[in-house]
C-alpha positions as CSV (number, residue, x, y, z in Angstrom):
1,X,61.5,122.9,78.7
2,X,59.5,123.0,75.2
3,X,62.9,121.0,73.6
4,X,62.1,118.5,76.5
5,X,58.5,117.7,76.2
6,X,58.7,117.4,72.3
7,X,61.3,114.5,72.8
8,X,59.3,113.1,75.7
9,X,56.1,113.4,73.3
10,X,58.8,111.3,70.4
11,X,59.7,109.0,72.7
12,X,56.4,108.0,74.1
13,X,54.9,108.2,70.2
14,X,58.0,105.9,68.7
15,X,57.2,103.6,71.7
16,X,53.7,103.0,70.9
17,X,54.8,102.6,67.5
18,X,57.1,99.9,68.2
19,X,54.9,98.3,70.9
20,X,52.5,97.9,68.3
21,X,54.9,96.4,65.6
22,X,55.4,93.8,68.0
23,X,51.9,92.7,68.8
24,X,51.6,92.5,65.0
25,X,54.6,90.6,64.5
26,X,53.4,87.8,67.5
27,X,50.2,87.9,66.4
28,X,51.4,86.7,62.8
29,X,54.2,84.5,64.2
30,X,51.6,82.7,67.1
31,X,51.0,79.2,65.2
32,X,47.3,78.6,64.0
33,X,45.2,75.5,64.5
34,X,46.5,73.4,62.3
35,X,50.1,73.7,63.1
36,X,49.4,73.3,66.4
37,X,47.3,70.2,65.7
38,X,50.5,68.8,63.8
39,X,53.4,70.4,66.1
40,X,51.3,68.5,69.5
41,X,51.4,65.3,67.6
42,X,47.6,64.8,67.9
43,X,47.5,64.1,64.1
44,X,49.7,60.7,65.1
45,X,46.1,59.3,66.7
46,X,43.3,61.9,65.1
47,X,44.7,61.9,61.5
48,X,45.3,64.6,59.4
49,X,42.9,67.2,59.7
50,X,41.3,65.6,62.1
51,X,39.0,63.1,59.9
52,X,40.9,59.9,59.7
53,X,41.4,58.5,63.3
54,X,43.0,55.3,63.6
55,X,41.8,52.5,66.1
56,X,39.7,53.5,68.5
57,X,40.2,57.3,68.3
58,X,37.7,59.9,67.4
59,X,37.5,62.0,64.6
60,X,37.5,65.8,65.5
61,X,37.0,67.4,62.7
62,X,33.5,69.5,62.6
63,X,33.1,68.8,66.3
64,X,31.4,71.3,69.0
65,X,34.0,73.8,69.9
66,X,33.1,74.2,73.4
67,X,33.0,70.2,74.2
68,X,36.1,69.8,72.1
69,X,38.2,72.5,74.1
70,X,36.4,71.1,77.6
71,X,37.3,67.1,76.7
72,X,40.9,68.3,76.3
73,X,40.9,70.0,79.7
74,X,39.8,66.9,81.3
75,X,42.0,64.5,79.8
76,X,44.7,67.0,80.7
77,X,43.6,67.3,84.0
78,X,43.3,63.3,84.8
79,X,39.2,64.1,85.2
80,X,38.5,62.0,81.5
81,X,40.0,58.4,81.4
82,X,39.6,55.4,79.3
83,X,40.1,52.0,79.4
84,X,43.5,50.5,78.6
85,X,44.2,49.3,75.2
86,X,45.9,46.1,73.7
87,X,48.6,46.8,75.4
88,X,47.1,47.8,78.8
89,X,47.8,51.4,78.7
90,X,45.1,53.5,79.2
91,X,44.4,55.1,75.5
92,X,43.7,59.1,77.0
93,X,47.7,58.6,78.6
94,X,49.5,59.7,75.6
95,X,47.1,62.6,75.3
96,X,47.7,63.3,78.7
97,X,51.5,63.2,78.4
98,X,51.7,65.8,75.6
99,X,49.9,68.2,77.9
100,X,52.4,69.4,79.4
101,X,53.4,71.4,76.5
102,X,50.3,72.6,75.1
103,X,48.6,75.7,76.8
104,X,45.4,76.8,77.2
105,X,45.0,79.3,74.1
106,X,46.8,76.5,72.2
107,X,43.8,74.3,73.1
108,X,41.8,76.8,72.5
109,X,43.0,77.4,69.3
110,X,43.1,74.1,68.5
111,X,39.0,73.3,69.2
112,X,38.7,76.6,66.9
113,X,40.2,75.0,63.6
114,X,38.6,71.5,63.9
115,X,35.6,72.6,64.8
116,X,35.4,74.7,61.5
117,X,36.7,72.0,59.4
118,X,34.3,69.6,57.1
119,X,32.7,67.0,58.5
120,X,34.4,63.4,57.6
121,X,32.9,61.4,55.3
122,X,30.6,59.1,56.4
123,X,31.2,55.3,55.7
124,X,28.7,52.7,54.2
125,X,28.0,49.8,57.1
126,X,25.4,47.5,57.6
127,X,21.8,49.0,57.1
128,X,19.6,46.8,58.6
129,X,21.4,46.7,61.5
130,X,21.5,50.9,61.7
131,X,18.0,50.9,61.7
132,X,17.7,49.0,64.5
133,X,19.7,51.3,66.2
134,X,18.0,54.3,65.0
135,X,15.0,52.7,67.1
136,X,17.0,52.0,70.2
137,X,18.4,55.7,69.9
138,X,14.7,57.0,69.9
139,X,13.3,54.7,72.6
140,X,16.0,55.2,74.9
141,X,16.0,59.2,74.9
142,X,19.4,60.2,73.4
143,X,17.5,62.6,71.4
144,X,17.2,64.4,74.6
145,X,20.6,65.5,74.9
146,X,22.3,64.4,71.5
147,X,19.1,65.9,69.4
148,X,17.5,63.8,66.4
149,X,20.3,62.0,64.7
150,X,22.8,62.9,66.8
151,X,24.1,66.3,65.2
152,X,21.8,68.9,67.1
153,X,22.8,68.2,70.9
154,X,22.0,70.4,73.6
155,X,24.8,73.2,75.2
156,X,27.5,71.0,76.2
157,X,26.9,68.0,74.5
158,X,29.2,66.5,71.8
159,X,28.0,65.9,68.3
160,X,27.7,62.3,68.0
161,X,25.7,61.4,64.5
162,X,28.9,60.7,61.9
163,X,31.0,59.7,64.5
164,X,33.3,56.4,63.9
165,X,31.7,53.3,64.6
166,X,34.6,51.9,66.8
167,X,34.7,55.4,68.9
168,X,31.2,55.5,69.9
169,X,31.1,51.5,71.0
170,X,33.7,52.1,73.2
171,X,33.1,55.1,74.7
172,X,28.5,54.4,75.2
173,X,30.2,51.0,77.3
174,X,32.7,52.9,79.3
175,X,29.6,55.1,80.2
176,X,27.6,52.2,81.3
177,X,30.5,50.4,83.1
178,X,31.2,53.2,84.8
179,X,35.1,53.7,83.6
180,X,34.2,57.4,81.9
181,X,32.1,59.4,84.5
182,X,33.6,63.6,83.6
183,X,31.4,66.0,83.1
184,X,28.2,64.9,81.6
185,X,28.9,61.9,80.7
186,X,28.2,60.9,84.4
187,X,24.1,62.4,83.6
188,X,24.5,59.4,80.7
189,X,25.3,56.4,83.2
190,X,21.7,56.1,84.1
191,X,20.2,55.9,81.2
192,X,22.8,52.9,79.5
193,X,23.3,50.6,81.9
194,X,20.6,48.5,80.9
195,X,21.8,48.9,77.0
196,X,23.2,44.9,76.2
197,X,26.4,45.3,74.2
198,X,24.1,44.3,70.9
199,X,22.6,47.3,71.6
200,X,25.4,49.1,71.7
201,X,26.6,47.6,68.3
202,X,23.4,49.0,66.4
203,X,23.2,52.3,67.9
204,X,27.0,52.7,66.8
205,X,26.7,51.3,63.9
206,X,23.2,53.6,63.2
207,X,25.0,57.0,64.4
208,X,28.3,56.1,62.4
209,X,26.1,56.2,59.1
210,X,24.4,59.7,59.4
211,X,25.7,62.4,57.6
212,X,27.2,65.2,60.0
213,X,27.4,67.6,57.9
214,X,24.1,68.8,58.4
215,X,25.6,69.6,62.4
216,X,27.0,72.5,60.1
């Protein structure tokens, strides 16, 4: 009987043993962030590390983790949509398509590493025309939710000051018109439909111009 419980003791011991080998070895095989930004093809529209978009794509890097991982959920879930493109497809599709293949720890992982990552580099514009904006972004109560400048918003809210020009034009008029209405974006419709579409130019080109790294 004693001969029996000591090998049922070395069993149960080796098992543990090897059991926790293999968490070890999955937790050191599971791909991190940035491969999974890569292997998901979201660098093909986001850019490498996040920070050099191309068209009408937003840069990710240095973004709010928890509206990072909650956008992707939505655009994976139909609940986020945009406008079509040049070519009439509608630009979240391809995000929407890859989907399929990326689960929810990957997305989770994912929102981790670019929200760590530096902020992008901000680009020179048009200065008289930003601070035109920066009064229109005062006057019409962004700061509310957004927070001065764009990089302090509220829970939930995305940071918006550094953003690309391009991004934030398209995305404050598919607010207004009505075409993006998830999650608190919807809150956002009241307050921009009145905002003419030179309006929109300055507060994009204003927010495009401040440095995000302060968000940090």
């Amino acid at each position: 009987m004693a001969s029996w419980k000591r090998q049922t003791l070395l069993a149960l011991s080796l098992a543990g043993i090897f059991a926790g080998l293999s968490a070890t070895a999955r937790a050191e095989d599971a791909p991190g962030g940035k491969q999974l930004f890569m292997s998901r093809t979201c660098v093909a529209c986001h850019g490498r590390d996040g920070s050099k978009a191309i068209l009408m794509y937003p840069n990710l890097a240095a973004q709010n983790e928890a509206y990072l991982y909650e956008q992707m959920k939505d655009i994976a879930s139909g609940k986020r949509v945009s406008g079509p493109d040049a070519r009439g497809y509608p630009r979240t599709q391809a995000m929407k398509d890859v989907m399929g293949v990326v689960s929810d720890d990957e997305l989770k992982t994912i929102a981790a590493w670019l929200a760590a990552l530096p902020s992008p580099p901000v680009k020179p514009g048009d200065a008289a025309k930003a601070t035109e904006g920066e009064a229109i972004y005062a006057k019409s109560g962004c700061v509310g939710c957004h927070g001065a400048k764009g990089i302090k918003p509220t829970a939930g809210y995305p940071v918006i000051g550094g953003q690309k020009k391009e991004y934030l034009a398209l995305q404050i008029k598919e607010i207004r018109d009505g075409v993006r209405n998830n999650g608190r974006s919807k809150l956002m419709t009241a307050m921009v439909k009145r905002v003419s579409d030179a309006d929109v130019d300055a507060l994009s080109e204003y927010l495009s111009q401040v440095d995000r790294s302060a968000a940090k």
